[in-house]
N, C-alpha and C positions, 0 to 999 in steps of 0.2 A: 437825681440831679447831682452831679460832680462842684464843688466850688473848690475855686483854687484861692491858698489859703497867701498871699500876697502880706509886702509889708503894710500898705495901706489897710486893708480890711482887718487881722491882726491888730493896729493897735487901733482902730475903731472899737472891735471888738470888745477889747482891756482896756476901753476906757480913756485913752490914749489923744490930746489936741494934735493932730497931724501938720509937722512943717517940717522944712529941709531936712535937722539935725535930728529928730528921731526917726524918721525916715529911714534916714543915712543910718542908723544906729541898730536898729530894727532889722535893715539888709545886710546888716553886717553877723547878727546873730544868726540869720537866717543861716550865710553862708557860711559860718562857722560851726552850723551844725549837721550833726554827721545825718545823710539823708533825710530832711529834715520832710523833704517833700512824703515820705512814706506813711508818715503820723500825723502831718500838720491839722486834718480836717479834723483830726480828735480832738487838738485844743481849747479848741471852744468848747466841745462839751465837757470837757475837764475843769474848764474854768468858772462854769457854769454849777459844778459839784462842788467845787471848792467853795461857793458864796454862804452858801447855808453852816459852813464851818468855818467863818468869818475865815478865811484863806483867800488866798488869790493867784495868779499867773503875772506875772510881771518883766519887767528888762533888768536884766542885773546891768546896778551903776558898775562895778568891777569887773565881770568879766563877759565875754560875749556870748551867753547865754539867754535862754530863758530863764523865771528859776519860777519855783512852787513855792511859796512863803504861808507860814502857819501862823497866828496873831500871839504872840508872846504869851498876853493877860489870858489864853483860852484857859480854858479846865481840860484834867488829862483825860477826861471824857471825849472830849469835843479834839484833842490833840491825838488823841488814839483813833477817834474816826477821820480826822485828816491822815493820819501813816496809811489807813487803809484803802483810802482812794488813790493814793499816790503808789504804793504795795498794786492796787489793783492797774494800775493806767500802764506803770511800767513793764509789768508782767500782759497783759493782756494785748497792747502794740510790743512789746520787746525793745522797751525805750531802756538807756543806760541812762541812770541819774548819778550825780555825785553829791551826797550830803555835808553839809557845815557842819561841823566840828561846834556840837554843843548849843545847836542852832534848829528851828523847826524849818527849816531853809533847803529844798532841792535846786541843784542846776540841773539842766535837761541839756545833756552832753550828745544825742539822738541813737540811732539804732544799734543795739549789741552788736 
């Protein structure tokens, strides 16, 4: 079974109240990201690994990306196994991320 990964479903998915403006917001990271369609059906399951390491998948308010957020207050146990899934996601679709500066924070920039 093929699902196409849309802005609607996406931010159901993340948790997301669906109206106009993240909609809008939503279709705009989409298109912003470099073939986004290649990787998207992974998302979900990425975001779904990240719960249990109190982490998430989200809309960056600044720029139009996704981004992988790691919870500040973790332990560097629990910050060391979120690098790892994120190490693992990027490498295994051949996703290019760009890290925050000092930050437990990826944007998901799309395919190397």
């Amino acid at each position: 079974m093929n699902i196409e990964i849309t802005s609607d479903v996406l931010l159901t998915q993340l948790g997301y109240t669906i109206n106009e403006s993240v909609t809008l917001q939503m279709q705009k990271i989409i298109d912003n990201t470099i073939q986004f369609d290649k990787f998207s059906k992974h998302l979900l399951s990425l975001h779904d690994s990240l719960v249990h390491v109190n982490s998430h998948l989200a809309m960056s308010n600044t720029n139009d990306y996704l981004k992988i957020k790691c919870d500040e207050s973790n332990t560097k146990e629990i910050i060391a196994e979120f690098e790892e899934i994120v190490k693992h996601f990027s490498n295994k679709y051949n996703v290019e991320l760009e890290k925050v500066v000092n930050k437990n924070v990826y944007y998901i920039i799309g395919i190397k």
